[in-house]
C-alpha positions as CSV (number, residue, x, y, z in Angstrom):
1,X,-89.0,31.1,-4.7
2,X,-89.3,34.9,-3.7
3,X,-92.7,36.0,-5.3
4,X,-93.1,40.4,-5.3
5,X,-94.6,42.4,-3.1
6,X,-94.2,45.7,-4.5
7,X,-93.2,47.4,-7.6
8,X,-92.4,51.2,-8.1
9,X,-91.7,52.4,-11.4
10,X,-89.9,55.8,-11.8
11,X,-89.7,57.8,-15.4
12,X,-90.1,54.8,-16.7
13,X,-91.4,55.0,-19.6
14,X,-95.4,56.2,-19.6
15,X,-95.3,55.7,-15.7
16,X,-94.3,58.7,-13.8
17,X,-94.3,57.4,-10.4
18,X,-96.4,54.1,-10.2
19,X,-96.7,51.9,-7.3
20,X,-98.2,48.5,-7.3
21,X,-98.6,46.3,-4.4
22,X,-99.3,42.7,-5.8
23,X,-101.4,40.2,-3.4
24,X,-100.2,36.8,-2.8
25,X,-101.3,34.3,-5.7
26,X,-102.4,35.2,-9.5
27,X,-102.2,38.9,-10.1
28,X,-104.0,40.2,-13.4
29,X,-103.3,43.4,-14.9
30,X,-106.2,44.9,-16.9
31,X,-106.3,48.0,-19.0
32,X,-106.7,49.7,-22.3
33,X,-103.9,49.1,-25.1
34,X,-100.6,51.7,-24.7
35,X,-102.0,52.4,-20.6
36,X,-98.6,51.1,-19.3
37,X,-99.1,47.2,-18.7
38,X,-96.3,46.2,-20.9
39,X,-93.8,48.5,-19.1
40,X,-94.7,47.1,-15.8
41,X,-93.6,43.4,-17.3
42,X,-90.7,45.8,-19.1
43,X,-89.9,46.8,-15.7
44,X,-89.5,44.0,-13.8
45,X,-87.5,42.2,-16.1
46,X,-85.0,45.5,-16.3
47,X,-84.7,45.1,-12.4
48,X,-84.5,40.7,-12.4
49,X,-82.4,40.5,-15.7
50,X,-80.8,44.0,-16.7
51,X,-83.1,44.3,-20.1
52,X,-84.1,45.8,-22.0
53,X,-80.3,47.7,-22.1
54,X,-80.0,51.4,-23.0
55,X,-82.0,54.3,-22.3
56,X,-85.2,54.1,-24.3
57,X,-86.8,53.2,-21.8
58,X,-86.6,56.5,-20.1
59,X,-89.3,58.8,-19.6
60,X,-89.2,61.8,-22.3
61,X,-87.6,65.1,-20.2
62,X,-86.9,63.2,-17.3
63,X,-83.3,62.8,-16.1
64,X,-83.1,59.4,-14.4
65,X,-84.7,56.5,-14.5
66,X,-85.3,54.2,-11.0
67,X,-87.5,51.0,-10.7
68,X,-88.2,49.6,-7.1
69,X,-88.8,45.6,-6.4
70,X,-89.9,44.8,-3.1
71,X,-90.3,40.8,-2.2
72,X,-92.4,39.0,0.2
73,X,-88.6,38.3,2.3
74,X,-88.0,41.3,2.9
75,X,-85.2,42.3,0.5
76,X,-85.5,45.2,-1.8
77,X,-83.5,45.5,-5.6
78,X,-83.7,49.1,-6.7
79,X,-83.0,49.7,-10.4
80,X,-81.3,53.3,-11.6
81,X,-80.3,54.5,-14.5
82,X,-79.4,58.2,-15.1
83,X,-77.1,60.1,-17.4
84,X,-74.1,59.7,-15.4
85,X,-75.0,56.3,-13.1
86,X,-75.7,53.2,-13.2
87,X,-76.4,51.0,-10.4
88,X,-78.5,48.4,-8.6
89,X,-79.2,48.9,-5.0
90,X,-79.3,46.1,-2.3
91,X,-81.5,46.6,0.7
92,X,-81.9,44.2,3.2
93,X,-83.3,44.6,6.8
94,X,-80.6,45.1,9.6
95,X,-78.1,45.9,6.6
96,X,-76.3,48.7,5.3
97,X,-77.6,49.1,1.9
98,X,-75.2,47.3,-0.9
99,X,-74.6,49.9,-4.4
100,X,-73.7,47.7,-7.0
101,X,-71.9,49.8,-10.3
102,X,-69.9,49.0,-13.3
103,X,-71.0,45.2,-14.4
104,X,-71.3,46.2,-17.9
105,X,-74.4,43.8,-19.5
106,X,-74.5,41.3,-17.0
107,X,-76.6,41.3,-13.8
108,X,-74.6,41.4,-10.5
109,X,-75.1,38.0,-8.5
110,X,-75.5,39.7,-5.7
111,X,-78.8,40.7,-7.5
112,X,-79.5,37.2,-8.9
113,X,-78.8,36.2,-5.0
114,X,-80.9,38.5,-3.8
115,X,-83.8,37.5,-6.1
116,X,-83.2,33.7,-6.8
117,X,-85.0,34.0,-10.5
118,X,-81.5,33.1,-12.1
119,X,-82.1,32.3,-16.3
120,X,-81.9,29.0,-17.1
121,X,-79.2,28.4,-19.3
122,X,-79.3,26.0,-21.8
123,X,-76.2,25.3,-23.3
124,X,-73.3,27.8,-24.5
125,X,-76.2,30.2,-26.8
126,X,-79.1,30.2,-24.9
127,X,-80.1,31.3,-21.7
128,X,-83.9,30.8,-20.9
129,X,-85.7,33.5,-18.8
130,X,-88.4,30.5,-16.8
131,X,-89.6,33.3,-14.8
132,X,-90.6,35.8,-17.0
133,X,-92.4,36.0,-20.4
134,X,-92.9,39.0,-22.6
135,X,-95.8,40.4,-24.4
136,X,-97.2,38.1,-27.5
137,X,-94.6,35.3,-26.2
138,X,-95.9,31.9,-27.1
139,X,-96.8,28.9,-24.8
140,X,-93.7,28.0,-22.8
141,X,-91.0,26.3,-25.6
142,X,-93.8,25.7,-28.1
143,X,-91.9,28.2,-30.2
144,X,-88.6,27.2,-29.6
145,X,-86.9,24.2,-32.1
146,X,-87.5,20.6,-30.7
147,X,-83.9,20.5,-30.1
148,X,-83.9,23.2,-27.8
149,X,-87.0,22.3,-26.6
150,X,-85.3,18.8,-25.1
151,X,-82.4,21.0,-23.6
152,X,-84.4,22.6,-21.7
153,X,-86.7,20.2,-20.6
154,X,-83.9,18.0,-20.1
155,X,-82.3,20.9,-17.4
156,X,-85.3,21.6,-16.3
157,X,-85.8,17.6,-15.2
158,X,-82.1,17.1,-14.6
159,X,-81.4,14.8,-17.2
160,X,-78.5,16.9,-18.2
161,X,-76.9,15.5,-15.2
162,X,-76.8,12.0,-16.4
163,X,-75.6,12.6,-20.0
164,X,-73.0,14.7,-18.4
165,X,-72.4,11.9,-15.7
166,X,-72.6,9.2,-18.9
167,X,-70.6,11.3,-21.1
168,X,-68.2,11.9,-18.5
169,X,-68.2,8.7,-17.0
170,X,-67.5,7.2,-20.4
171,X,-64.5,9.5,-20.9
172,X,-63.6,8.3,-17.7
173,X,-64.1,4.8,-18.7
174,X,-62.2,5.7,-22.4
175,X,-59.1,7.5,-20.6
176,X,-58.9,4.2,-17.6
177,X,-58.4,1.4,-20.1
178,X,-56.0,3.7,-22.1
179,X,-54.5,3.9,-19.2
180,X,-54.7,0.3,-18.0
181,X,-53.2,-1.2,-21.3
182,X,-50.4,1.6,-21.1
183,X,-50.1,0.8,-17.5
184,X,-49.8,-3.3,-18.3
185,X,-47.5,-2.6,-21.2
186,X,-45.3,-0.9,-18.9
187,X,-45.8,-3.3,-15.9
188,X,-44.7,-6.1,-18.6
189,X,-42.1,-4.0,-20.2
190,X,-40.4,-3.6,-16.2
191,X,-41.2,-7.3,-15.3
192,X,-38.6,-7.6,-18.7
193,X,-36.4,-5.4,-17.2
194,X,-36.7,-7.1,-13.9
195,X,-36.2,-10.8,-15.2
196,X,-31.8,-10.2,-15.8
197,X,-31.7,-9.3,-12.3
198,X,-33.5,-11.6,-10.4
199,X,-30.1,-12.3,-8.6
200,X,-30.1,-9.1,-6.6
201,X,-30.6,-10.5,-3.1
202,X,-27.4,-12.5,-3.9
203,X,-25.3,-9.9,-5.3
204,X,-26.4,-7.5,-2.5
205,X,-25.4,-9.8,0.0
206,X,-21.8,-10.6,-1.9
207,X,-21.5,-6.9,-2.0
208,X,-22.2,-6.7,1.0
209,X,-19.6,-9.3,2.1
210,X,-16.9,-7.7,-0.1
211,X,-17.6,-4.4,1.7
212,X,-17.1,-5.8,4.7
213,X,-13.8,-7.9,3.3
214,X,-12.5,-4.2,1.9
215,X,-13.3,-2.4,5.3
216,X,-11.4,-5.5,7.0
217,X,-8.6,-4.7,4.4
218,X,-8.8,-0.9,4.8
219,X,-8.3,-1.8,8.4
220,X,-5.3,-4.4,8.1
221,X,-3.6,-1.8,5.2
222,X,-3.7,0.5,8.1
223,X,-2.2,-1.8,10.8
224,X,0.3,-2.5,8.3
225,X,1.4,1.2,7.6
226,X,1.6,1.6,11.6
227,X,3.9,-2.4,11.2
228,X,5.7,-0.7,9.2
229,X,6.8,2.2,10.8
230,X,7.4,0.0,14.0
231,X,10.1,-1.9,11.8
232,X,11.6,0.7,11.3
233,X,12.0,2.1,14.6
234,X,12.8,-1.4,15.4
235,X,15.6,-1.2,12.5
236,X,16.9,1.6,14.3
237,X,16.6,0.3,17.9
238,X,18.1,-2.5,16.6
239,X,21.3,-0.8,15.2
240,X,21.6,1.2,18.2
241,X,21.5,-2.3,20.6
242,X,24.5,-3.6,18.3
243,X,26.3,-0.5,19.2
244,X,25.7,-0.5,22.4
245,X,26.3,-4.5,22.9
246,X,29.4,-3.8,21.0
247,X,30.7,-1.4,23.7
248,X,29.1,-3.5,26.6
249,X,31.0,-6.7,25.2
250,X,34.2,-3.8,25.9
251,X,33.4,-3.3,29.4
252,X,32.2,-7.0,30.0
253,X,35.2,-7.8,32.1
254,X,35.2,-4.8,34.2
255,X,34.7,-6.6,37.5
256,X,37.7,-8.5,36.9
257,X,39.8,-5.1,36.5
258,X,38.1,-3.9,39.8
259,X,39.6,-7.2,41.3
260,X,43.0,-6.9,39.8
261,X,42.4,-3.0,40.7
262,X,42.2,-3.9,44.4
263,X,44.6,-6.9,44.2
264,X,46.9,-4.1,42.5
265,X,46.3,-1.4,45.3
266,X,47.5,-4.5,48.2
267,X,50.7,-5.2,46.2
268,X,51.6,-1.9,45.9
269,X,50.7,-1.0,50.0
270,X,52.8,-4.2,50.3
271,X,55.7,-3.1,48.1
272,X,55.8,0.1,50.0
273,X,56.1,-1.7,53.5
274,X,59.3,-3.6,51.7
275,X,60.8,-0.5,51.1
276,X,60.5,0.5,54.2
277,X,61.8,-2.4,55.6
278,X,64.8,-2.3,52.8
279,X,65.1,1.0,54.4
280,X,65.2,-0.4,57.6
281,X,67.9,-3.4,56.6
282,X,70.3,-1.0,54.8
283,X,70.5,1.1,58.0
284,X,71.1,-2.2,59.7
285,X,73.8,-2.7,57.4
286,X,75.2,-0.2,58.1
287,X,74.6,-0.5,62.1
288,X,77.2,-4.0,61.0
289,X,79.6,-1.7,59.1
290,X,79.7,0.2,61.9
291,X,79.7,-2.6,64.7
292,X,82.5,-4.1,62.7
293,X,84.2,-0.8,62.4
294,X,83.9,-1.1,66.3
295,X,85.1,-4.5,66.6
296,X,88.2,-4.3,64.8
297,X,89.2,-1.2,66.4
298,X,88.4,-3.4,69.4
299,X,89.9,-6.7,68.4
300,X,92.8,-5.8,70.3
301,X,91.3,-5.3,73.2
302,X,91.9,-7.6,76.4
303,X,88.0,-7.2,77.3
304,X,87.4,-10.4,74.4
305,X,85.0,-11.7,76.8
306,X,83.6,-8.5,76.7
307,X,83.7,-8.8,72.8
308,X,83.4,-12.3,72.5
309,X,80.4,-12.1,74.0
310,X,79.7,-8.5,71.8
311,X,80.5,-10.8,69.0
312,X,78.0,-13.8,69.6
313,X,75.6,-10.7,69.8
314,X,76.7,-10.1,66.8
315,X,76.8,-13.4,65.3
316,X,73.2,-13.7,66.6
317,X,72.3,-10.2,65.1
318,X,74.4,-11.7,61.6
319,X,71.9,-14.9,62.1
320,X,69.3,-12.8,62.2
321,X,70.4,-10.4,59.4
322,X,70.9,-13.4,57.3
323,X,67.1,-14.4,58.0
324,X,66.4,-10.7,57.1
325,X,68.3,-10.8,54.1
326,X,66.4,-14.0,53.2
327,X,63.0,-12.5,53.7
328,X,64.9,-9.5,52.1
329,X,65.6,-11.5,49.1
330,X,61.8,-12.9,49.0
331,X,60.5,-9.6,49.3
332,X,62.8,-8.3,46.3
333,X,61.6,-11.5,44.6
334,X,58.2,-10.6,45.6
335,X,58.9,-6.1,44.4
336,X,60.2,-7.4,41.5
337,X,57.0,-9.8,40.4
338,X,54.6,-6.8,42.0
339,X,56.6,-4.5,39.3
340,X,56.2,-6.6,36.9
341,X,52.5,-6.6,37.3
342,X,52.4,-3.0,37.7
343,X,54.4,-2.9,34.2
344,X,51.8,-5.1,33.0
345,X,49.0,-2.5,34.4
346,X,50.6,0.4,33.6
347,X,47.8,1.4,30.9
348,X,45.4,1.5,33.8
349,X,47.4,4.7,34.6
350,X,46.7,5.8,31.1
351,X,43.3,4.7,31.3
352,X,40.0,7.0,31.2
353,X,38.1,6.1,34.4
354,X,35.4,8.2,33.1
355,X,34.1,5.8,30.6
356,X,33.1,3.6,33.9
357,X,30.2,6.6,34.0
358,X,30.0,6.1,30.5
359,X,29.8,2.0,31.6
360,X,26.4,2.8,33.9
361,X,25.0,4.8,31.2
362,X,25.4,1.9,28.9
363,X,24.0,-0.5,31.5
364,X,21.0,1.1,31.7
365,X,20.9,1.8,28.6
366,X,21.1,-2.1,27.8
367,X,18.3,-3.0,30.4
368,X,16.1,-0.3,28.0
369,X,17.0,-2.4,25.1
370,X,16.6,-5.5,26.9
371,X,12.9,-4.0,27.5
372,X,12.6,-3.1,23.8
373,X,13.8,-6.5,22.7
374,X,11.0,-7.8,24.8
375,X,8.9,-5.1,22.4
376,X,10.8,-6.3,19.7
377,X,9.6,-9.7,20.1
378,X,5.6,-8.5,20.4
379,X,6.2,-6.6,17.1
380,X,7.9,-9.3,15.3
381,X,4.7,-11.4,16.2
382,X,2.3,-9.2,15.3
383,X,4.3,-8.5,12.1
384,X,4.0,-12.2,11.5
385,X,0.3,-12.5,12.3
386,X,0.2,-9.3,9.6
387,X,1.8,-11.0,7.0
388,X,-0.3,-14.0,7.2
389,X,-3.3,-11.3,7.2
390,X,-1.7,-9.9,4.3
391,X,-1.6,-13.0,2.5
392,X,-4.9,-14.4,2.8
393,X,-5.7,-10.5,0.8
394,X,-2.8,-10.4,-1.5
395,X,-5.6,-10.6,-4.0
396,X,-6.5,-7.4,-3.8
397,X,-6.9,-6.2,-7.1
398,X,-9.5,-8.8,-8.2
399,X,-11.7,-7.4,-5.2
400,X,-11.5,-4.2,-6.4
401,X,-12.7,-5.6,-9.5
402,X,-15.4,-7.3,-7.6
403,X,-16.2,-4.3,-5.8
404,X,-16.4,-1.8,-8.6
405,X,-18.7,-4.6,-10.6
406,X,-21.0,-4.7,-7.1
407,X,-21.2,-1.0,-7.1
408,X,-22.5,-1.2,-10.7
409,X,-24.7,-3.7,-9.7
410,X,-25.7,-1.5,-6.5
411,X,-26.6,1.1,-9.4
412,X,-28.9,-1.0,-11.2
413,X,-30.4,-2.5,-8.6
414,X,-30.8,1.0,-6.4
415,X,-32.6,2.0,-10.3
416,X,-35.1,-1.3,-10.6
417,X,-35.8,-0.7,-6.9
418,X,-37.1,2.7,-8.2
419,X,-38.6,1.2,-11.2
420,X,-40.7,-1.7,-8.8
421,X,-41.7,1.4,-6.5
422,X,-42.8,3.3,-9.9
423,X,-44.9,-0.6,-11.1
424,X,-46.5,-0.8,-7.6
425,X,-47.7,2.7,-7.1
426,X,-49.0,2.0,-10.9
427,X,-50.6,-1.6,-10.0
428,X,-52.1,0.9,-6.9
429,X,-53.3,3.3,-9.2
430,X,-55.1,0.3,-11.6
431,X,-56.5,-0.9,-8.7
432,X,-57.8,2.2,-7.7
433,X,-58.9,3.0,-11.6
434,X,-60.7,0.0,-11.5
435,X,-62.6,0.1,-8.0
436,X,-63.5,3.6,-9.4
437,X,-64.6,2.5,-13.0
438,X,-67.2,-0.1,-10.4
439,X,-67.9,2.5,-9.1
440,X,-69.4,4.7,-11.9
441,X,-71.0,1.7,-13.7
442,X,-72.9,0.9,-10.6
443,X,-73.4,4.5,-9.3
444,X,-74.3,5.0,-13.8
445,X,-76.6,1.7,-13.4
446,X,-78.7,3.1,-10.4
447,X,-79.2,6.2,-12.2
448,X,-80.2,4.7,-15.0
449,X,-83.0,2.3,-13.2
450,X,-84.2,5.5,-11.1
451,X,-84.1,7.4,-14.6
452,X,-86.6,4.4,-15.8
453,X,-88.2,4.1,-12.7
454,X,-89.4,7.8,-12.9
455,X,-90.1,7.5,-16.6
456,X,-92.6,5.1,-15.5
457,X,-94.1,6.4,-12.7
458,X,-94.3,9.8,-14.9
459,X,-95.9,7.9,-18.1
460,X,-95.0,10.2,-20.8
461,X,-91.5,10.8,-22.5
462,X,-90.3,14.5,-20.7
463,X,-89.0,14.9,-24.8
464,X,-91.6,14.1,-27.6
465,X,-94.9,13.7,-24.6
466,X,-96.0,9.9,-26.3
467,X,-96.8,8.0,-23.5
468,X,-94.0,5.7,-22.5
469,X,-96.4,2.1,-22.0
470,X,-97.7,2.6,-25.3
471,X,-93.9,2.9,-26.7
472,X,-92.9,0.0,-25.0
473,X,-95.9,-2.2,-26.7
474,X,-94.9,-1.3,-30.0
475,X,-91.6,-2.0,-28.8
């Protein structure tokens, strides 16, 4: 506590500048009645507590007003009133000095601070000035009601604390078990809730099964899609190779035409080296016309050994004509069954040689099928290995049925997962209400045994004054 040092009173009332200078301890002011004594305590408490309010208190023809408290810390509170201001001053050493206007009635805390004498208040009506009594006051409280008397003693020893701690505490107390029976309705309402679907753990793992058995299908409606467009570029490779077999099947015996080709080309070089020998016998033929010509213009003719001998030539050629026209005859024979064979290949003539191009194409165009046969085969397998896929899910529907039932489920069980999360952080917050409510009722029974144990080292009740040991005997 700050006590004064100083006290300068301004036009204040009967003072017209009056200085004080209090000594440390009890200060006693002496004087005749209406000599000012009362306006010093008028004073100070129109500095500490901003009263009395108004202008009365100004000094008759003066224009302002000013009171100057000065305390033993330092700090000093100057107090002014004229007709146009009203302010408290601040000043504080190695500070700028602090103006403090427009706070209407109440006191500025930055006054209260600077003083520490703070009122005491009460309760919501009364605010106690413990500091500071006025003239013809009575002893401290014995004028006040008793019931305001054990307010104030009861802030003034703290006991206000502990009915506001008990009346708290019990609200507490009142608000936690609401709480706790609402909280164990609810926890027994969800474990209700929770009993249908004690399954979850199963379900979730079927669902989770059948998602994996529709991602599988997903997967194997996919490979089926691409299956399917393979069959039917297989269709159409397919169709194609039965063309093109077709036409290979028409040039399948094409060697053999190049051999009869060839054996064709001989015969004819041979049927043109007959001619030419036919050309040769005919012009022997007619060498014998000729020689016989000769020989019967020379029958007559003494020289017969001459001719005789011209004739066995001749006989000899005749002989050897005769062999001629034998061989002649053969290779007629021979012209004859080469022209028949060339009648019989005649359409080779009318034949279009340039479908043997046409021929290569198609043979490597068959040895491409041949390779997409071998394709053919790998697709028709995995087509197979499809189908049997496609089988063992053929019931699809009744998994979708399974799998929109498991999403359900997956929705009710996402929700009671929410609603156990929601009962634990509840069953936490019991927990926690109860370690709190121990709390209190211990921390509520401490106080209460240091409440008893000052009671008894103080003796007397702080409310009525009886004397606490003499209370308990005629307890």
């Amino acid at each position: 506590m700050n006590n004064i040092a100083s006290l300068r009173l301004e036009n204040f009332q009967s003072h017209l500048d009056t200085t004080i200078e209090f000594s440390a301890g009890l200060n006693v002011l002496v004087g005749q009645s209406d000599s000012g004594k009362t306006a010093i305590i008028r004073g100070v408490r129109w500095v500490l507590f901003n009263q009395p309010r108004g202008t009365d208190f100004m000094r008759v023809g003066a224009d302002f007003a000013r009171v100057t408290l000065t305390f033993t810390h330092g700090v000093t509170i100057v107090r002014e009133r004229t007709s146009s201001k009203n302010r408290y001053i601040i000043k504080e050493p190695n500070k700028e000095d602090l103006v403090l206007e427009g706070f209407g009635i109440h006191v500025p805390q930055e006054v209260l601070d600077a003083h520490g004498m703070e009122p005491l208040r009460v309760d919501r009506d009364h605010d106690l000035i413990i500091h500071l009594s006025q003239q013809l006051d009575g002893p401290f409280l014995l004028e006040q009601t008793s019931s305001l008397r054990a307010k104030t003693i009861g802030r003034i020893s703290g006991a206000h604390f502990l009915d506001m701690a008990i009346r708290d505490t019990s609200k507490d107390l009142s608000g936690l078990n609401q709480r706790v029976k609402m909280e164990e309705t609810e926890l027994e309402h969800l474990t209700v809730e929770l009993e249908p679907y004690q399954t979850l753990d199963k379900q979730r793992t079927k669902l989770d099964q059948a998602g994996e058995k529709l991602d599988k299908l997903k997967q194997a409606e996919r490979k089926l899609d691409n299956l399917y467009e393979l069959k039917s570029a297989l269709q159409k490779l397919s169709k194609e190779k039965e063309e093109t077999v077709t036409q290979f099947q028409l040039v399948e015996q094409v060697h053999l035409w190049e051999e009869a080709w060839n054996h064709i080309k001989q015969t004819h070089a041979y049927a043109k080296s007959l001619d030419h020998k036919r050309a040769e016998i005919e012009l022997v033929g007619q060498s014998i016309n000729k020689c016989r010509e000769w020989i019967d213009k020379t029958k007559h003719i003494s020289d017969a050994q001459g001719a005789w001998e011209h004739i066995q030539d001749k006989v000899s050629q005749k002989q050897e004509l005769i062999k001629l026209k034998q061989r002649y005859g053969q290779m007629i024979e021979q012209k004859n069954q080469i022209n028949r064979q060339l009648a019989q290949t005649d359409f080779i003539q009318e034949k279009d040689w340039s479908i043997l191009a046409v021929i290569e194409k198609k043979r490597a165009r068959v040895e491409q099928l041949r390779q997409l046969h071998v394709l053919y085969k790998q697709i028709e397998k995995a087509i197979e290995t499809t189908n049997d896929m496609y089988r063992k899910v053929q019931h699809t529907k009744e998994a979708e049925g399974l799998r929109e039932k498991l999403e359900h489920k997956l929705m009710n069980y996402q929700r009671l997962k929410q609603l156990k999360e929601q009962m634990h952080e509840v069953n936490t917050r019991i927990i926690e209400g109860n370690r709190f409510m121990n709390q209190k009722t211990e921390e509520m029974q401490r106080l209460e045994r240091e409440f008893e144990e000052q009671l008894m080292h103080i003796g007397t009740c702080p409310t009525c004054g009886s004397s606490l040991e003499q209370g308990i005997k005629n307890q």
